[in-house]
N, CA, C and O atoms as a Tinker XYZ file with bonds, in Angstrom:
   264  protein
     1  N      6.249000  -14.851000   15.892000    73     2
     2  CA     7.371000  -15.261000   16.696000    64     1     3
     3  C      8.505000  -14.251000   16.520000    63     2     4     5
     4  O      9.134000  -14.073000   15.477000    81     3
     5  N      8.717000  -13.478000   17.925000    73     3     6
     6  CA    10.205000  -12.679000   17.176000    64     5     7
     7  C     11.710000  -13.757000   17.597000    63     6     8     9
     8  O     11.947000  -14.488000   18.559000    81     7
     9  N     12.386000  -13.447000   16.519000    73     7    10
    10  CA    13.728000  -14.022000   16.899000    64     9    11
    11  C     14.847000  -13.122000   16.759000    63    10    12    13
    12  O     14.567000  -12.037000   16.249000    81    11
    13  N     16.332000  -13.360000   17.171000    73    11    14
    14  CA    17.272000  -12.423000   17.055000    64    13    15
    15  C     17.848000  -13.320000   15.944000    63    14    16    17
    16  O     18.822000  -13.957000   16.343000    81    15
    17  N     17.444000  -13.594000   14.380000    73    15    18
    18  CA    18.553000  -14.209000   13.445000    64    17    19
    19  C     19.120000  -13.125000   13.148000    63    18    20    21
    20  O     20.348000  -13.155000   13.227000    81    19
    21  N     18.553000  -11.969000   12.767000    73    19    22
    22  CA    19.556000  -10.880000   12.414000    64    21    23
    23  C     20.656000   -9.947000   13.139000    63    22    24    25
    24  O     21.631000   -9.331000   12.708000    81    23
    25  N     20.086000  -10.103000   14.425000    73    23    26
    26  CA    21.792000  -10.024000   15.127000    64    25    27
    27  C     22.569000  -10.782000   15.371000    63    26    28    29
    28  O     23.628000  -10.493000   15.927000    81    27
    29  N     22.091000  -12.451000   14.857000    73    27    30
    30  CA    23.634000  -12.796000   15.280000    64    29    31
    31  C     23.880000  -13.412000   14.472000    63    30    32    33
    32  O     24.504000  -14.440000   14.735000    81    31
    33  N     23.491000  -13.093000   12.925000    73    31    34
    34  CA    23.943000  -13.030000   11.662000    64    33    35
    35  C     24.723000  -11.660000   11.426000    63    34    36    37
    36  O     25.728000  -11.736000   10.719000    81    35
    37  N     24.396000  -10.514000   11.902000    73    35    38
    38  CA    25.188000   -9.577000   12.094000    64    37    39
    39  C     26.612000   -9.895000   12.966000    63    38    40    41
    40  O     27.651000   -9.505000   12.433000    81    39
    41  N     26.683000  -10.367000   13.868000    73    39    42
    42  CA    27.710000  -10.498000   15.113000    64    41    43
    43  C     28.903000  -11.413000   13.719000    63    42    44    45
    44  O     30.073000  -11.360000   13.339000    81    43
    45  N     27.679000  -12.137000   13.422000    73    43    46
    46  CA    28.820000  -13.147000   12.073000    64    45    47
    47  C     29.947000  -12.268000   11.285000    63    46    48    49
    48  O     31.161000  -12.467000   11.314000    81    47
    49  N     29.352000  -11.400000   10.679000    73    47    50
    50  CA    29.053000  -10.508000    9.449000    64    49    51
    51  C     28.967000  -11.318000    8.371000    63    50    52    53
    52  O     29.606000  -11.458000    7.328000    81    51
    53  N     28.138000  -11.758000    8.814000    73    51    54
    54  CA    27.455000  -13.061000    7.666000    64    53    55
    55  C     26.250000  -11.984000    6.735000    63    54    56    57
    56  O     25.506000  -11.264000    7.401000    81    55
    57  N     26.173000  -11.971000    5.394000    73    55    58
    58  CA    24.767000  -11.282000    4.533000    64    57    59
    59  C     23.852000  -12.577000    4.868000    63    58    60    61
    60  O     24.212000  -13.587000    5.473000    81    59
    61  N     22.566000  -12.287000    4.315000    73    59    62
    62  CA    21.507000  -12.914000    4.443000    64    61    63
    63  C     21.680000  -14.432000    3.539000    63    62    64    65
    64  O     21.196000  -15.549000    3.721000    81    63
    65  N     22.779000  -13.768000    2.305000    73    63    66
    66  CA    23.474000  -15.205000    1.408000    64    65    67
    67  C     24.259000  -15.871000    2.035000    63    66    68    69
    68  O     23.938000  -17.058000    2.096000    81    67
    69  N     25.260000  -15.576000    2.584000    73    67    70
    70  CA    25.827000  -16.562000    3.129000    64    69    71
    71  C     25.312000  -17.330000    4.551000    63    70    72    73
    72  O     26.009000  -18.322000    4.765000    81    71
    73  N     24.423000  -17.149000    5.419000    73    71    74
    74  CA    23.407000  -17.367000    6.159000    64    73    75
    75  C     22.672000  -18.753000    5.322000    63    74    76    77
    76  O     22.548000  -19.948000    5.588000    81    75
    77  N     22.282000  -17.876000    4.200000    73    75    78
    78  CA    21.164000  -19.273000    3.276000    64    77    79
    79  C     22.098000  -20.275000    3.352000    63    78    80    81
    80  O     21.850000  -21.258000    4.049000    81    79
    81  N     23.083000  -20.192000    2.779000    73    79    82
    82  CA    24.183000  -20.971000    2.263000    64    81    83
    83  C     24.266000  -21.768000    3.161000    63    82    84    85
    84  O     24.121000  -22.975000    2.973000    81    83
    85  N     24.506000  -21.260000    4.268000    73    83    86
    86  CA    25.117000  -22.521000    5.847000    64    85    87
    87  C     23.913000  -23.258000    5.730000    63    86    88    89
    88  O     24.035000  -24.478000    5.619000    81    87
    89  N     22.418000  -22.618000    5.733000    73    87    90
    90  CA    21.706000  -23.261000    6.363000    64    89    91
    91  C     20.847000  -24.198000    5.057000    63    90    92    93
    92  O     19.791000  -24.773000    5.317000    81    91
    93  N     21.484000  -24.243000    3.633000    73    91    94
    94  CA    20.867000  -24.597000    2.859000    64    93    95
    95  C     19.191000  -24.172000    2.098000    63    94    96    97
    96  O     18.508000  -25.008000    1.506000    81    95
    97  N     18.788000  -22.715000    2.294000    73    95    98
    98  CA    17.703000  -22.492000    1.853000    64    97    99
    99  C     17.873000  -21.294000    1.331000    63    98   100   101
   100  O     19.055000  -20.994000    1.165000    81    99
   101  N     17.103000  -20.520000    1.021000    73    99   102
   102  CA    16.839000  -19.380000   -0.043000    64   101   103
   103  C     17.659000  -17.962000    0.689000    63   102   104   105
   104  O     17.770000  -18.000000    1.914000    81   103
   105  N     18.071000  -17.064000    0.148000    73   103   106
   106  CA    17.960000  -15.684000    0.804000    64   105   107
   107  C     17.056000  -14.961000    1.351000    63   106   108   109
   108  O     16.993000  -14.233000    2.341000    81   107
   109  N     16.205000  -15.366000    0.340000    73   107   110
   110  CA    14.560000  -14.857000    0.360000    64   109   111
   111  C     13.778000  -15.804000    1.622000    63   110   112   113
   112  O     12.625000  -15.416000    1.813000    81   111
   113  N     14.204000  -16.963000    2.505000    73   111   114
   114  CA    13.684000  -17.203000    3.107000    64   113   115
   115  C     14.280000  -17.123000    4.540000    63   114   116   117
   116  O     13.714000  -17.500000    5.566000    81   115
   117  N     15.641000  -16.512000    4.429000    73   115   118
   118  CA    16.749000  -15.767000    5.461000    64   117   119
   119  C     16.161000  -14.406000    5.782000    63   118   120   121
   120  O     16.312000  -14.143000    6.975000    81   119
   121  N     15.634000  -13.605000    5.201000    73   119   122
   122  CA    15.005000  -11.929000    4.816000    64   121   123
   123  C     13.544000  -12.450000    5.520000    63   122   124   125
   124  O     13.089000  -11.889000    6.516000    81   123
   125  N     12.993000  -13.401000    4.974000    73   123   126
   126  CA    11.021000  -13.818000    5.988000    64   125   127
   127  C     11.494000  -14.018000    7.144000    63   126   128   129
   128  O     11.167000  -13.056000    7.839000    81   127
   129  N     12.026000  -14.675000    7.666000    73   127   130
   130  CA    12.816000  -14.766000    8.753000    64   129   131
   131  C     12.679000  -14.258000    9.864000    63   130   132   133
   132  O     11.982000  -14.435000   10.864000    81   131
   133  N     14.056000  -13.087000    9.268000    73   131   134
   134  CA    13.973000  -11.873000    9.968000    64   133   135
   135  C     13.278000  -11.028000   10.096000    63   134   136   137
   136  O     13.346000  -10.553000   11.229000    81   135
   137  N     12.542000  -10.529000    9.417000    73   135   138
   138  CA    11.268000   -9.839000    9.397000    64   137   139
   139  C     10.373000  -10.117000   10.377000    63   138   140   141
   140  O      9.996000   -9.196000   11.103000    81   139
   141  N      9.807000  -11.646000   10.590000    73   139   142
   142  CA     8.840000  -12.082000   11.085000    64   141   143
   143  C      7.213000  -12.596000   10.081000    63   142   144   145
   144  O      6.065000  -12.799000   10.475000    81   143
   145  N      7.815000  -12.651000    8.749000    73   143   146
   146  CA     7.372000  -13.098000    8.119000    64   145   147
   147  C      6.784000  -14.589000    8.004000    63   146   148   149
   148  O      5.687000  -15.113000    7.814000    81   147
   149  N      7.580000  -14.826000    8.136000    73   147   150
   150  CA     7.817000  -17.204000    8.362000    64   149   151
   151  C      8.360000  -17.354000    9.347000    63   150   152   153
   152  O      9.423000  -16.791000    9.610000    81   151
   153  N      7.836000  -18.043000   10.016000    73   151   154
   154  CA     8.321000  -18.802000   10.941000    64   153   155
   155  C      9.216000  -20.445000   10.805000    63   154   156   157
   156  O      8.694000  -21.381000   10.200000    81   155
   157  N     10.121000  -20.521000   11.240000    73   155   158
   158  CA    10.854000  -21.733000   10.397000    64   157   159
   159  C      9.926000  -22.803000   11.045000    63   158   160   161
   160  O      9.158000  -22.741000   12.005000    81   159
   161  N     10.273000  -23.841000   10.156000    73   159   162
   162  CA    10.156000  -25.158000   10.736000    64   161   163
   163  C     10.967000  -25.357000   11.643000    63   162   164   165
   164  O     11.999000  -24.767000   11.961000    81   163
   165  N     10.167000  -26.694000   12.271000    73   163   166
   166  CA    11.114000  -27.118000   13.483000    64   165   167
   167  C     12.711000  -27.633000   13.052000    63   166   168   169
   168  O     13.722000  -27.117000   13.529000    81   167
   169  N     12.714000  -28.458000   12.317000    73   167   170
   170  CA    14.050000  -28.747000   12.062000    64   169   171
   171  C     14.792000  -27.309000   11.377000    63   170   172   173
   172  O     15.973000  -27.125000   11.674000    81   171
   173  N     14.347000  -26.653000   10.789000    73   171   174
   174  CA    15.317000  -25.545000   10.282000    64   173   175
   175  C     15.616000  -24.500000   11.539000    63   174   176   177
   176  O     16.733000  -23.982000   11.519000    81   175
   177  N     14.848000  -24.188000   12.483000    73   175   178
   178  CA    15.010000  -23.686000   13.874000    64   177   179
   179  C     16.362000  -24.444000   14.319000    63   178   180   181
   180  O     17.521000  -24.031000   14.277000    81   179
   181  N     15.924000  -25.512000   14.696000    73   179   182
   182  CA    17.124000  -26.090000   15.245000    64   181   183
   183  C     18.544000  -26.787000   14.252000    63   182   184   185
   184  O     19.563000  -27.390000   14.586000    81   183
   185  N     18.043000  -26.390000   13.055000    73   183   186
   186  CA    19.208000  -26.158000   12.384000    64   185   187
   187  C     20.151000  -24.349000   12.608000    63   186   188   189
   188  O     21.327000  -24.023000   12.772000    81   187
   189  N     19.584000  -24.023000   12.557000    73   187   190
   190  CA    19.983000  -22.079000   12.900000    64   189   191
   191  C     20.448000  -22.537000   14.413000    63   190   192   193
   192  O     21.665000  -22.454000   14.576000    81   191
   193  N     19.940000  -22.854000   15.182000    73   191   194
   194  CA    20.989000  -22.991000   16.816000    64   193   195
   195  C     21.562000  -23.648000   16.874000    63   194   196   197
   196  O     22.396000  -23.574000   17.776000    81   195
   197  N     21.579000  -24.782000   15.987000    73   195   198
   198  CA    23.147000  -25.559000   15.900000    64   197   199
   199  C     24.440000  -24.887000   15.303000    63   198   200   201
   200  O     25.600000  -25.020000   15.692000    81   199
   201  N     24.100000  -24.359000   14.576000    73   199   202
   202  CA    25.119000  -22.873000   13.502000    64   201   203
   203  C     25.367000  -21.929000   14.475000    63   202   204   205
   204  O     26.557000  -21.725000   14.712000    81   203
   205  N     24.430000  -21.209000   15.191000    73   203   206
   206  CA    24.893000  -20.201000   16.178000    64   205   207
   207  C     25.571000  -21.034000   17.410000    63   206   208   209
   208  O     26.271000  -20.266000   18.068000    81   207
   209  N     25.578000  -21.913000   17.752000    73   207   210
   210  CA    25.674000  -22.587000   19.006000    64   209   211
   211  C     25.055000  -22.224000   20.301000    63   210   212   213
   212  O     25.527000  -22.034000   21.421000    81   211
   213  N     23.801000  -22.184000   19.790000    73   211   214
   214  CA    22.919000  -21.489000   20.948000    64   213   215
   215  C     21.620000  -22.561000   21.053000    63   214   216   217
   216  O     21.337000  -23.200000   20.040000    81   215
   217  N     20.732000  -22.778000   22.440000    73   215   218
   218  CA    19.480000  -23.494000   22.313000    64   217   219
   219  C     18.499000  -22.563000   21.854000    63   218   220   221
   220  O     18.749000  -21.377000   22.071000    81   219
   221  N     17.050000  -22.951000   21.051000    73   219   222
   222  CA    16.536000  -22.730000   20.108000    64   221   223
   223  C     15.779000  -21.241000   20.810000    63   222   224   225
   224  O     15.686000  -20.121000   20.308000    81   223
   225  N     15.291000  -21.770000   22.201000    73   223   226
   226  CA    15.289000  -20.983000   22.752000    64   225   227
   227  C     15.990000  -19.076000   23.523000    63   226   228   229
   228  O     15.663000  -18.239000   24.365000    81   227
   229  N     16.793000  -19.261000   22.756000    73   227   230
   230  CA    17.816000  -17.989000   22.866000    64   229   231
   231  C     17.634000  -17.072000   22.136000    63   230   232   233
   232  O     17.652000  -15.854000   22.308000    81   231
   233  N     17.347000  -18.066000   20.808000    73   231   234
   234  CA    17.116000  -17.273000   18.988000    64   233   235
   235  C     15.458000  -17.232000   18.964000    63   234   236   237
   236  O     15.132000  -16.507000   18.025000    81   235
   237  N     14.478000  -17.666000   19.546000    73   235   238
   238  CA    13.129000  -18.203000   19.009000    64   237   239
   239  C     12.668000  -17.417000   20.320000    63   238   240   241
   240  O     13.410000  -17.478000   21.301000    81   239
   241  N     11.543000  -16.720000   20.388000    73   239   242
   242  CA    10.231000  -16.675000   21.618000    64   241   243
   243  C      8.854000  -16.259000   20.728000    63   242   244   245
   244  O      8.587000  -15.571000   19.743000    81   243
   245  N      8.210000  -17.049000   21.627000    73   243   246
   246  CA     6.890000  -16.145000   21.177000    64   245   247
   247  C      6.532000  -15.209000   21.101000    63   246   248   249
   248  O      6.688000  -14.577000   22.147000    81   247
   249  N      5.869000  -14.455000   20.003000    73   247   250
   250  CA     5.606000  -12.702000   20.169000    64   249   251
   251  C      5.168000  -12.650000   21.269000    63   250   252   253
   252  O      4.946000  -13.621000   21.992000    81   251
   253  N      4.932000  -11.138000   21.614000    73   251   254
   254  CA     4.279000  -10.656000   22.644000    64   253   255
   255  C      2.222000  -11.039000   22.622000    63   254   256   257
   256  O      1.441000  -10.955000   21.674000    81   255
   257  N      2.113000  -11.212000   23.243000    73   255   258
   258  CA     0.350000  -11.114000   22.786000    64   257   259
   259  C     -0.206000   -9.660000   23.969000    63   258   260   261
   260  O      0.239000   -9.468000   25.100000    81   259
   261  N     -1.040000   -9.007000   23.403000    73   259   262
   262  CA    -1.538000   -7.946000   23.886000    64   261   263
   263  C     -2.982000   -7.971000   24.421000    63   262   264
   264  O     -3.484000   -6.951000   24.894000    81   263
């Protein structure tokens, strides 16, 4: 799944800690994230677009498939 958390954790100038912090979970699971490592759960998804004020859909799409 790619998402844009890291640009608009950037737009914040929020670090990847204070990110965890809002959203209550690890740094280390702010960094999988972004990467494309983990994919959140559903409620932590729509915890991150309630924080950005965006629908989940804005921040979330499915990768590309080839």
């Amino acid at each position: 799944m790619e998402n844009r958390v890291r640009e608009l954790r950037g737009e914040c100038s929020w670090s990847q800690a204070d990110l965890a912090e809002r959203l209550d979970v690890s740094r280390q699971t702010i960094n999988a994230i972004e990467t494309g490592k983990y994919d959140p759960s559903l409620p932590l998804a729509f915890k991150i677009a309630r924080l950005f004020g965006l629908p989940i859909e804005a921040i979330f799409e499915p990768g590309k498939t080839e």
